[in-house]
DSSP file (Angstrom, degrees, kcal/mol; ACC not computed):
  #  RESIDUE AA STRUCTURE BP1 BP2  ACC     N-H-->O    O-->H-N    N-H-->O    O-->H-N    TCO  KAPPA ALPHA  PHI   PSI    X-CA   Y-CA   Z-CA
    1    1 A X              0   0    0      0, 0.0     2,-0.4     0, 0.0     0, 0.0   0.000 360.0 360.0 360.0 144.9  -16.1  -35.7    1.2
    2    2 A X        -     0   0    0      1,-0.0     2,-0.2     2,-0.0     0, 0.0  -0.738 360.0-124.3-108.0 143.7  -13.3  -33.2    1.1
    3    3 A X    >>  -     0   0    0     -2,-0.4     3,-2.2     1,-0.1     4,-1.7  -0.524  21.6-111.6-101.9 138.8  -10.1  -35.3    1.0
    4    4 A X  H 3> S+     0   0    0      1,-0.2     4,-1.5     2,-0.2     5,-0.2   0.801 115.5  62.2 -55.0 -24.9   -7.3  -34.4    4.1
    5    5 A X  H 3> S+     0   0    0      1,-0.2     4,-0.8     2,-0.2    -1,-0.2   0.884 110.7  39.9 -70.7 -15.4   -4.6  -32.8    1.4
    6    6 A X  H <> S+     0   0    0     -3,-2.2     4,-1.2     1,-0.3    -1,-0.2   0.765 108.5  55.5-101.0  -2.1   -7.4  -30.0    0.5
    7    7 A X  H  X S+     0   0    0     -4,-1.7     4,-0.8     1,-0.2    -1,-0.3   0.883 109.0  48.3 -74.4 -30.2   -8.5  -29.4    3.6
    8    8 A X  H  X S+     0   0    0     -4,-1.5     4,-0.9     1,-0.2    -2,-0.2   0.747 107.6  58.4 -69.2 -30.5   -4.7  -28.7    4.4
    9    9 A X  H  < S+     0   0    0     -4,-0.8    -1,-0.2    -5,-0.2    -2,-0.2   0.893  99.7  58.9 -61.8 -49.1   -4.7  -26.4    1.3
   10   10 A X  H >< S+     0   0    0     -4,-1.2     3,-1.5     1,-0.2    -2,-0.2   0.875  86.5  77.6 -17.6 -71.4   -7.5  -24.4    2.9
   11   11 A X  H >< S+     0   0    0     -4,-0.8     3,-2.9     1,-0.3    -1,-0.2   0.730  87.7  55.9 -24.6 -64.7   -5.5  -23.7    5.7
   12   12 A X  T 3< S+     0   0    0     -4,-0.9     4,-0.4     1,-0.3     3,-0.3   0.456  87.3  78.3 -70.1  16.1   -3.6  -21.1    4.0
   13   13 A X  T X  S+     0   0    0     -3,-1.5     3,-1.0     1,-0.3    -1,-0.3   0.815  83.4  59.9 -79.1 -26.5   -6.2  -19.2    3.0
   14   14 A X  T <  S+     0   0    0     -3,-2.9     4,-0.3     1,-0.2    -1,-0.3   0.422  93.4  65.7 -84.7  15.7   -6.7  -17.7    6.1
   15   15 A X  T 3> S+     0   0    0     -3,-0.3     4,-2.8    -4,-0.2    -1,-0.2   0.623  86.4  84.5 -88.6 -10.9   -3.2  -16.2    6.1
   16   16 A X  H <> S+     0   0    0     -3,-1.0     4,-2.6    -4,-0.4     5,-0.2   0.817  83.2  51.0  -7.7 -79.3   -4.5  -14.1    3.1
   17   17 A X  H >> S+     0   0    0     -4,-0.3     4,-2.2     1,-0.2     3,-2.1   0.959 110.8  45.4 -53.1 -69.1   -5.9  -11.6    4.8
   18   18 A X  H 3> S+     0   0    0     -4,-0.3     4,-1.2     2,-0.3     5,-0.2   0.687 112.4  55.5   1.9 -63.4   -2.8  -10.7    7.1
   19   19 A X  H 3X S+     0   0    0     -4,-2.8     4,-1.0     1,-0.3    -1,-0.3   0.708 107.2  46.3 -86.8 -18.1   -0.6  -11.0    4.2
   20   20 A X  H <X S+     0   0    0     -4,-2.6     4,-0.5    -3,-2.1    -1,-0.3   0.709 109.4  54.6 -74.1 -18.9   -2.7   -8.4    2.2
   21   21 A X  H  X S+     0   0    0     -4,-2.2     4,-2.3    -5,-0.2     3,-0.5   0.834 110.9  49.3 -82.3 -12.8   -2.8   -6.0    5.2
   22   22 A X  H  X S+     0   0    0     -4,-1.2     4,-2.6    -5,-0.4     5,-0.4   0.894 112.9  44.1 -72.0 -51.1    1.2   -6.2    5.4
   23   23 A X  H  < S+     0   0    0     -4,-1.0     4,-0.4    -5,-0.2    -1,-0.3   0.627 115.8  45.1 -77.0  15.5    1.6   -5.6    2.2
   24   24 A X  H  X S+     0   0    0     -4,-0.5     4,-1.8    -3,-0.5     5,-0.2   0.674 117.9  51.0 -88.6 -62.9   -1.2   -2.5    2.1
   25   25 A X  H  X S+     0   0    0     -4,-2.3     4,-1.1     1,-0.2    -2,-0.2   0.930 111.1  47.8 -18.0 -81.0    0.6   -1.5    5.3
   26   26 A X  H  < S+     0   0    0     -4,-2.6     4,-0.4     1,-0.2    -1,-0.2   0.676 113.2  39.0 -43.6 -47.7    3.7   -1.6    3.7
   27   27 A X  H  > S+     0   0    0     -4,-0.4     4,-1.2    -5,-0.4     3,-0.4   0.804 110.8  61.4 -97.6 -18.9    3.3    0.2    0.4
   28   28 A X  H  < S+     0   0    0     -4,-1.8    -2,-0.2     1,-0.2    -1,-0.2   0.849 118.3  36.4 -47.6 -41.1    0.8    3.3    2.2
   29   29 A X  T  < S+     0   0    0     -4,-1.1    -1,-0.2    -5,-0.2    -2,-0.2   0.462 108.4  61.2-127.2  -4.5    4.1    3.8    4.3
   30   30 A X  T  4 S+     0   0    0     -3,-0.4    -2,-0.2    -4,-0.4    -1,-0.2   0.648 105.6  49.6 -89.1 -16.8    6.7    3.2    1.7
   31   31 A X  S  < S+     0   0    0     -4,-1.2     2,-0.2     2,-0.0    -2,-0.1   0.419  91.7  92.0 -98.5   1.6    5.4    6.2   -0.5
   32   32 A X        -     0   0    0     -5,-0.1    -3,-0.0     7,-0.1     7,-0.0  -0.626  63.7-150.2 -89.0 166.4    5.3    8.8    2.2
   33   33 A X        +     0   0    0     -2,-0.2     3,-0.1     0, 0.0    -3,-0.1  -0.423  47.2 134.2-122.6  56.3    8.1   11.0    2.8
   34   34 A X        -     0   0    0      1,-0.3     2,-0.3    -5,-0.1    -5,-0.0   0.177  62.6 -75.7 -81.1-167.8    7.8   11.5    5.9
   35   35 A X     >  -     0   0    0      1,-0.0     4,-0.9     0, 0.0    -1,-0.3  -0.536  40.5-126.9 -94.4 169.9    9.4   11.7    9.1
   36   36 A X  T  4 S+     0   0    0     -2,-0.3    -1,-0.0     2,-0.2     0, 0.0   0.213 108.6  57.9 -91.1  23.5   10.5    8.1   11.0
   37   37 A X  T >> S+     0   0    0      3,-0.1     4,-3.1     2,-0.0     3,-2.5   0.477 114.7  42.7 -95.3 -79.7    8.8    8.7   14.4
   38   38 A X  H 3> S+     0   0    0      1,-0.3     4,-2.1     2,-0.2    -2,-0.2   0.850 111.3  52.3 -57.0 -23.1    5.3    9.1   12.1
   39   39 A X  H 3< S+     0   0    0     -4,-0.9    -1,-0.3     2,-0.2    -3,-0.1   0.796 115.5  37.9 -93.3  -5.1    6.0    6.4   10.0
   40   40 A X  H X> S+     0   0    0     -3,-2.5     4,-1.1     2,-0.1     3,-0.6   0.657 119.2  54.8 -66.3 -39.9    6.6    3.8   13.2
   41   41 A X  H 3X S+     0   0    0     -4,-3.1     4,-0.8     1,-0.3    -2,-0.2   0.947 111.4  36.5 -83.6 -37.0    3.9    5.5   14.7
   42   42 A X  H 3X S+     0   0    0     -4,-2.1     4,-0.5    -5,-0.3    -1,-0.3   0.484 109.0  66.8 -85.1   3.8    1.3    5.1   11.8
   43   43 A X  H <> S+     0   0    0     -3,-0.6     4,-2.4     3,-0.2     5,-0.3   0.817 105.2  45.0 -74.0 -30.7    2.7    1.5   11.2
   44   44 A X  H  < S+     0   0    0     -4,-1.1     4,-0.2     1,-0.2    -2,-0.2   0.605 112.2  48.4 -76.8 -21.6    1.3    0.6   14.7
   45   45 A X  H  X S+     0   0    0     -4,-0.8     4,-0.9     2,-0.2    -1,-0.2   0.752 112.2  46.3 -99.4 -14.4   -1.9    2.2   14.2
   46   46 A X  H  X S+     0   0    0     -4,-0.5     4,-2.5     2,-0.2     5,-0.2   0.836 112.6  55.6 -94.9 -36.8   -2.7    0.6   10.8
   47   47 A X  H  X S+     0   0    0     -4,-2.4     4,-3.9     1,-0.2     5,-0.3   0.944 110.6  44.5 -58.8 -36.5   -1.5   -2.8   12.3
   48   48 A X  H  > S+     0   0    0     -5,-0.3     4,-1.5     1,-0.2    -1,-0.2   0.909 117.9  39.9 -84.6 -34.6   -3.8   -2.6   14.8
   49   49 A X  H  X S+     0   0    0     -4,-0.9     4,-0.6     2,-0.2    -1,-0.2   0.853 108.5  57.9 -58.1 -45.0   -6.8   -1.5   13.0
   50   50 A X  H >X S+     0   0    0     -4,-2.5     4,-5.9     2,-0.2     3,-0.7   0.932 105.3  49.6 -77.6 -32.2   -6.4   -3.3   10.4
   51   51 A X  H >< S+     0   0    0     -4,-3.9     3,-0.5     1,-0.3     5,-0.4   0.960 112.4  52.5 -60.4 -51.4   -6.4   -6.9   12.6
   52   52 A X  H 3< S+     0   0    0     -4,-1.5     4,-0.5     1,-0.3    -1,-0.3   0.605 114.2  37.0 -74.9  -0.6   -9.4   -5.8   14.2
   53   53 A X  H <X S+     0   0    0     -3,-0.7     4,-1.4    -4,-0.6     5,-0.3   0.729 123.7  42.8 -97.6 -38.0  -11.2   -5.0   10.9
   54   54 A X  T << S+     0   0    0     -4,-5.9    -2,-0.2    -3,-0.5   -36,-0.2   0.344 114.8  54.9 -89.7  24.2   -9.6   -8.2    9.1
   55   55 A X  T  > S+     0   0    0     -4,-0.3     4,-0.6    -3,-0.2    -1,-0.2   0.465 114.7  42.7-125.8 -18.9  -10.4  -10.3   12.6
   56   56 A X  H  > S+     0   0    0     -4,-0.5     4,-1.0    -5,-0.4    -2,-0.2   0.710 105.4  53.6 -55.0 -31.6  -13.7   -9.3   12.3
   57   57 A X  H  X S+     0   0    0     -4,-1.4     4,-3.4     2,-0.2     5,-0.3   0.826 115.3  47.6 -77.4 -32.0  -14.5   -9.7    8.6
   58   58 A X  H  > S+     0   0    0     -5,-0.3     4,-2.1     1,-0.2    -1,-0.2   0.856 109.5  49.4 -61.4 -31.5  -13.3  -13.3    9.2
   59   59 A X  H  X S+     0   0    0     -4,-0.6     4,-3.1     2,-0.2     5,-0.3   0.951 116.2  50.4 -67.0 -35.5  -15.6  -13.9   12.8
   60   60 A X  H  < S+     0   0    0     -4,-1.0     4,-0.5     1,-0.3    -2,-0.2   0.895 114.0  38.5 -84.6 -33.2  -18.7  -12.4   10.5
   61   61 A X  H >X S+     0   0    0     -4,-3.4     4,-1.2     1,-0.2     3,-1.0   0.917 115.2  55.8 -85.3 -17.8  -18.2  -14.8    7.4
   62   62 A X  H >< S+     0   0    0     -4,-2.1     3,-1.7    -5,-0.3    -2,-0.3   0.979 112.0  44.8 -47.1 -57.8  -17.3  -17.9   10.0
   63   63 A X  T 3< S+     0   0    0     -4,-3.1    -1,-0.2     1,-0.3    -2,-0.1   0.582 102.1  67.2 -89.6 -10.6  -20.7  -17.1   11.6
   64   64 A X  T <4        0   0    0     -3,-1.0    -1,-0.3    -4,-0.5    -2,-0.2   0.822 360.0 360.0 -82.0 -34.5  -22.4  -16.9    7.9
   65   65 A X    <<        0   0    0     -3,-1.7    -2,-0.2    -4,-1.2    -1,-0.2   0.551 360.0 360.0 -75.3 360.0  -21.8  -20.9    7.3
């Protein structure tokens, strides 16, 4: 039986993904030189892609246990 402190430990594992797509996000758009209209505009489109690909990989391995 998995004891209530590691199940709580768990928890933060699913903030993982999220916190690698920020920081993916983050350094993709800190190494352009670019203008600041295109780099707000491609922060919004990579956030938004990227939950639906990391809120998907997550439904598909939930549905694998």
């Amino acid at each position: 039986m998995i004891s209530h402190r590691t199940r709580n430990s768990f928890r933060w594992f699913r903030f993982l993904p999220y916190l690698g797509l920020g920081a993916l996000v983050f350094s993709l758009n800190s190494l352009t030189a670019w203008n600041y209209w295109i780099k707000g505009y491609l922060v919004l489109l990579e956030a938004q892609i990227g939950l639906v690909i990391v809120y998907w990989m997550l439904a598909h391995v939930k549905n694998k246990n």
